[in-house]
C-alpha positions in Angstrom: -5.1 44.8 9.3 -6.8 41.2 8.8 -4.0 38.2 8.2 -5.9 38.1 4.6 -4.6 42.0 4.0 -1.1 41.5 5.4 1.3 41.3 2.5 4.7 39.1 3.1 6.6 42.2 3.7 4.7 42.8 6.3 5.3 39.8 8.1 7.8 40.6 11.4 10.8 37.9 11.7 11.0 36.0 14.8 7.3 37.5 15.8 5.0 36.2 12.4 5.2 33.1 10.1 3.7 32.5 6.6 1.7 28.8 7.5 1.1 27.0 4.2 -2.0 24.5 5.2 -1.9 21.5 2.4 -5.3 20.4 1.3 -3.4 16.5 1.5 -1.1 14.8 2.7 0.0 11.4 3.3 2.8 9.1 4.4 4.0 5.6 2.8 5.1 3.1 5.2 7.0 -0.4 4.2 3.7 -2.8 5.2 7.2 -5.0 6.7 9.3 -3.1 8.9 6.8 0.1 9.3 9.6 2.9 8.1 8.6 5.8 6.4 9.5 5.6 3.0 10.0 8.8 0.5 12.7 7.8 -1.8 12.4 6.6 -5.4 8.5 6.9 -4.9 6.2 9.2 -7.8 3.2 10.2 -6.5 0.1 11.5 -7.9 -3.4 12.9 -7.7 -6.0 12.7 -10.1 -9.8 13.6 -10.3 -11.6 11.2 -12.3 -14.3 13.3 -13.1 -11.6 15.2 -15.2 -9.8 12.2 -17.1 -7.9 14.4 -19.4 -6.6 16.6 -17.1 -2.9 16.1 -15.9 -2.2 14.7 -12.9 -0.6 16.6 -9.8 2.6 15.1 -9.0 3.6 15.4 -4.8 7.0 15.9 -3.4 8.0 14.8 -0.3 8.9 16.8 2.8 12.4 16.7 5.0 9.5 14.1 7.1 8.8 12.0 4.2 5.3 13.1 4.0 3.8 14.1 0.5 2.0 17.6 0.2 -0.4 19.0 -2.4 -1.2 22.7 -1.5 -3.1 23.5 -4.9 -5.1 21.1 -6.7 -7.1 22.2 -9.7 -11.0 21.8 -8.8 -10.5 22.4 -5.2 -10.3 25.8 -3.1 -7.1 26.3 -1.5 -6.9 25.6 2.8 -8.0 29.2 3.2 -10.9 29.1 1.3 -12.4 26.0 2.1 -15.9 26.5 3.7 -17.0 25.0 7.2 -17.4 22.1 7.3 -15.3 21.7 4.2 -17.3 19.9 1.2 -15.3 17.1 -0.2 -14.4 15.8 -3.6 -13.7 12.1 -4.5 -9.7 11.9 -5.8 -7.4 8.6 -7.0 -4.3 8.5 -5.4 -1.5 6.8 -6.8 1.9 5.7 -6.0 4.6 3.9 -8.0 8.7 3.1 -7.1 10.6 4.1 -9.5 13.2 1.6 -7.6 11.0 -1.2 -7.9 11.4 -2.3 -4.5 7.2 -2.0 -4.1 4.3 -3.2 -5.9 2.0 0.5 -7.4 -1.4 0.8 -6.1 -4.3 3.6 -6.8 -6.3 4.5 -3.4 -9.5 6.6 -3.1 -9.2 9.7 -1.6 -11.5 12.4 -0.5 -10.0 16.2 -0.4 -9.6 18.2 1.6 -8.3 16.2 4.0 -7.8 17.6 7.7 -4.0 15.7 9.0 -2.2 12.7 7.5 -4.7 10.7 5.0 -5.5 7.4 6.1 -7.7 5.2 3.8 -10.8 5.0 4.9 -10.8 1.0 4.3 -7.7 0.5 6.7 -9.3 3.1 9.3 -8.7 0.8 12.8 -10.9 1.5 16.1 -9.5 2.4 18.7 -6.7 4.0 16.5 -3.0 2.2 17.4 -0.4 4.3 19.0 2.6 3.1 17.5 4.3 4.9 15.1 4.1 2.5 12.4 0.2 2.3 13.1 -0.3 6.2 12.5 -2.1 7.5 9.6 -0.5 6.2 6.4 -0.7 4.2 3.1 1.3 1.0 3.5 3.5 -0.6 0.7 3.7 -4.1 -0.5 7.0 -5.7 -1.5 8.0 -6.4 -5.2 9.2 -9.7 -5.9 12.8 -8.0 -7.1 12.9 -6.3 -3.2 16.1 -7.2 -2.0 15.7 -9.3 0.9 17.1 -8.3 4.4 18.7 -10.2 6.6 17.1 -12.5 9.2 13.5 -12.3 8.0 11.2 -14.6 6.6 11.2 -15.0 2.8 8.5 -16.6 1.5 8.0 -16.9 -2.4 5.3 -17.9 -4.8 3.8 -17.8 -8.2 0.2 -18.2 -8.2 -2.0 -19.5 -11.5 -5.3 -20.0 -12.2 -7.1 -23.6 -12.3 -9.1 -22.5 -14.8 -6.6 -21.1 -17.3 -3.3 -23.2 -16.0 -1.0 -20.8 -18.3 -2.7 -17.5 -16.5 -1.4 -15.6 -13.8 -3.8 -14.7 -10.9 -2.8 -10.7 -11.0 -2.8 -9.2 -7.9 -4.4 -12.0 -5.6 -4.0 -11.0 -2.0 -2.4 -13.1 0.0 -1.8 -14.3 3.4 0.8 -16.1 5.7 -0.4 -17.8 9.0 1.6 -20.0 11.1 -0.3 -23.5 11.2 -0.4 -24.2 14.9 -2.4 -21.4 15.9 -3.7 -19.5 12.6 -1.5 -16.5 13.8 -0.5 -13.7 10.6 2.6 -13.4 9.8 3.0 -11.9 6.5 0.4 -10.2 4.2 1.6 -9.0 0.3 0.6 -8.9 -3.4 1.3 -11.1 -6.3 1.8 -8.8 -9.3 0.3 -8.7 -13.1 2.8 -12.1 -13.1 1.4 -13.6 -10.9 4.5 -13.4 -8.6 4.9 -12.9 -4.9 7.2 -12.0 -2.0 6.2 -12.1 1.4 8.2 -11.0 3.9 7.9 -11.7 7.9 9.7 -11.5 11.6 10.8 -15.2 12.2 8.6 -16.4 15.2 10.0 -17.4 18.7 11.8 -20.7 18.9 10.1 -23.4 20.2 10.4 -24.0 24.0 11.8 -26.8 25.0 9.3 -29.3 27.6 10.4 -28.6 31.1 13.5 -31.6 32.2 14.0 -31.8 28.2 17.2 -31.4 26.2 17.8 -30.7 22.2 18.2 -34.2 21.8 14.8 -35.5 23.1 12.8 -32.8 20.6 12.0 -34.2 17.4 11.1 -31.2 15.3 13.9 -28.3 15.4 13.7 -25.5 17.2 14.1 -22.7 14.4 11.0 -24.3 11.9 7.6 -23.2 11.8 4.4 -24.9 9.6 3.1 -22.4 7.9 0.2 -21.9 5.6 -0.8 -19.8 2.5 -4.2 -17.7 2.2 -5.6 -16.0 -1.2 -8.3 -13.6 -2.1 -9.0 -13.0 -5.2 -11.9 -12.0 -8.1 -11.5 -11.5 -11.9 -12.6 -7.4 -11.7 -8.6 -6.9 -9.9 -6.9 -8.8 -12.0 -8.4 -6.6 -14.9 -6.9 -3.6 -13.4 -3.9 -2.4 -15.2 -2.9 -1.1 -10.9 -5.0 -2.6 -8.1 -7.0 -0.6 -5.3 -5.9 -0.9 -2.0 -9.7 -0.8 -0.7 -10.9 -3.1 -3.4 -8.0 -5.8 -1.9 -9.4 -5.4 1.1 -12.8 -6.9 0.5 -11.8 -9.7 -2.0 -13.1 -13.4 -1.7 -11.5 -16.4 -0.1 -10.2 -18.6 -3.0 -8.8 -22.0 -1.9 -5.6 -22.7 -3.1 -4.6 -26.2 -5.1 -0.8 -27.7 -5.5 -2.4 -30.2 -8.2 -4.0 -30.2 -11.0 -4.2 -33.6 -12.5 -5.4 -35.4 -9.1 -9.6 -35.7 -9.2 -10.7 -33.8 -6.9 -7.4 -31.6 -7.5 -5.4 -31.9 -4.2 -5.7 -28.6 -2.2 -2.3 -26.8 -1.1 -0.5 -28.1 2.1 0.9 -26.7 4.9 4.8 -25.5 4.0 8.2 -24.9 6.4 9.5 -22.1 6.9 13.0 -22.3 8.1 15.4 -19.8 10.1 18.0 -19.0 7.2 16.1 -19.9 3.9 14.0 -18.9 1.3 10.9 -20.7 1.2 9.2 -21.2 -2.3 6.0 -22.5 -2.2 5.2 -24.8 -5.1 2.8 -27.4 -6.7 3.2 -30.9 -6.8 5.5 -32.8 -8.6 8.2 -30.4 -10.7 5.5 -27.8 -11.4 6.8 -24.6 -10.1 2.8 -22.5 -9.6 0.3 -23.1 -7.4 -3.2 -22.6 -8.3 -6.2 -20.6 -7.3 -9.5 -22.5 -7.8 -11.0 -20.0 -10.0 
């Protein structure tokens, strides 16, 4: 009798098991720290050649991983032919705790192991765990903050339209002295950011030196601020993950009213505070030149 035949009653405990192959799966990490995170999230698939059909909602595993088994338009693992023909889906994820900023991501089905976009795909493949197959996570600007990170703040506007956020620019934190990323993250529809880093390493003090000979503290770092950005994301009502991947450099500018306006400076981040990065003068936004 073929495996095909063999009824579950048949099945022999402690000898047999009933293996359920999903078609997808996938795995949200915290683009921070790198844990697994399965709590508060709803996640969905969708086909968009079949707007009007519902969406398949996934529920996560004791692992944290998210399973779809069935998915209408595609054959079930056991049926799938060899190799497997594929079919173009939209991921999407959204926390219901607000802790993480939503995101859609293109996904082709079936998918053999752990989905991976294919934009994020890194060669040779890390061997961490945090660098294993998975969608990362951006923080919202109402995440609360751990202790003894980096916090880094800012609302981004355009030049163009001073009263207009710049929806879901990309940004970037580098440390001045050497160009070194610290921190990468998402302004939302607001226009509103959190960043969130590992302090760097103190500052070594100079051979024969002492605290008292070193003119800039130990435990603050210049820092500065990178965007990418293009009018097509901040039309979407939930960004793509791919499309952020490939947007523009746009300079950034702390004021408006100088001619030529007076492109963003360096900032400090300090051990032990918040930094919120702001225009000149009382002007809480900074400004993409767009």
């Amino acid at each position: 009798m073929s495996l095909r035949e063999m009824s579950l009653r048949d099945l022999r405990p402690g000898f047999d098991t009933n293996v359920l192959t999903p078609i997808f799966g996938v795995m949200f990490r915290d683009r921070f720290d790198g844990r697994v995170v399965s709590a508060g999230l709803k996640v969905r698939l969708s086909d968009p050649q079949q707007p009007n059909a519902a969406p398949r909602q996934l529920s996560a595993n004791a692992y944290g991983a998210f399973a779809c088994h069935r998915l209408q338009g595609m054959n079930a693992a056991g049926g799938m032919t060899s190799p497997p023909s594929t079919r173009r889906y939209e991921l999407k994820v959204e926390d219901g705790l607000g802790r993480y900023l939503p995101m859609t991501v293109p996904a082709d089905l079936p998918q053999c192991g752990l989905f991976e976009p294919a934009c994020l795909v890194q060669s040779p493949a890390a061997q961490t765990p945090a660098a294993q197959a998975h969608v990362p996570l951006f923080c919202a600007p109402a995440r609360t903050v751990p202790a003894g990170v980096g916090e880094v703040r800012v609302e981004v506007r355009l030049a163009s339209a001073p009263d207009q956020p710049a929806a879901w620019a990309w940004l970037e934190l580098r440390l001045e002295a050497d160009g070194r990323m610290l921190a990468q993250g998402l302004a939302d529809q607001r226009g509103c950011a959190l960043l969130l880093c590992a302090l760097p390493a103190p500052v070594d003090l100079p051979l024969g030196g002492s605290p008292a000979h070193i003119a800039a503290p130990l435990s603050e770092w210049p820092v500065r601020l990178n965007a990418f950005w293009s009018p097509a994301i901040a039309a979407a009502t939930v960004p793509d993950l791919c499309a952020l991947q490939s947007l523009p450099a746009v300079p950034l500018l702390q004021d408006l009213s100088a001619s030529p306006p007076t492109p963003l400076a360096p900032a400090l981040l300090v051990a032990g505070s918040p930094l919120v990065i702001r225009g000149s003068g009382s002007s809480p936004f900074v400004y993409l030149a767009a």
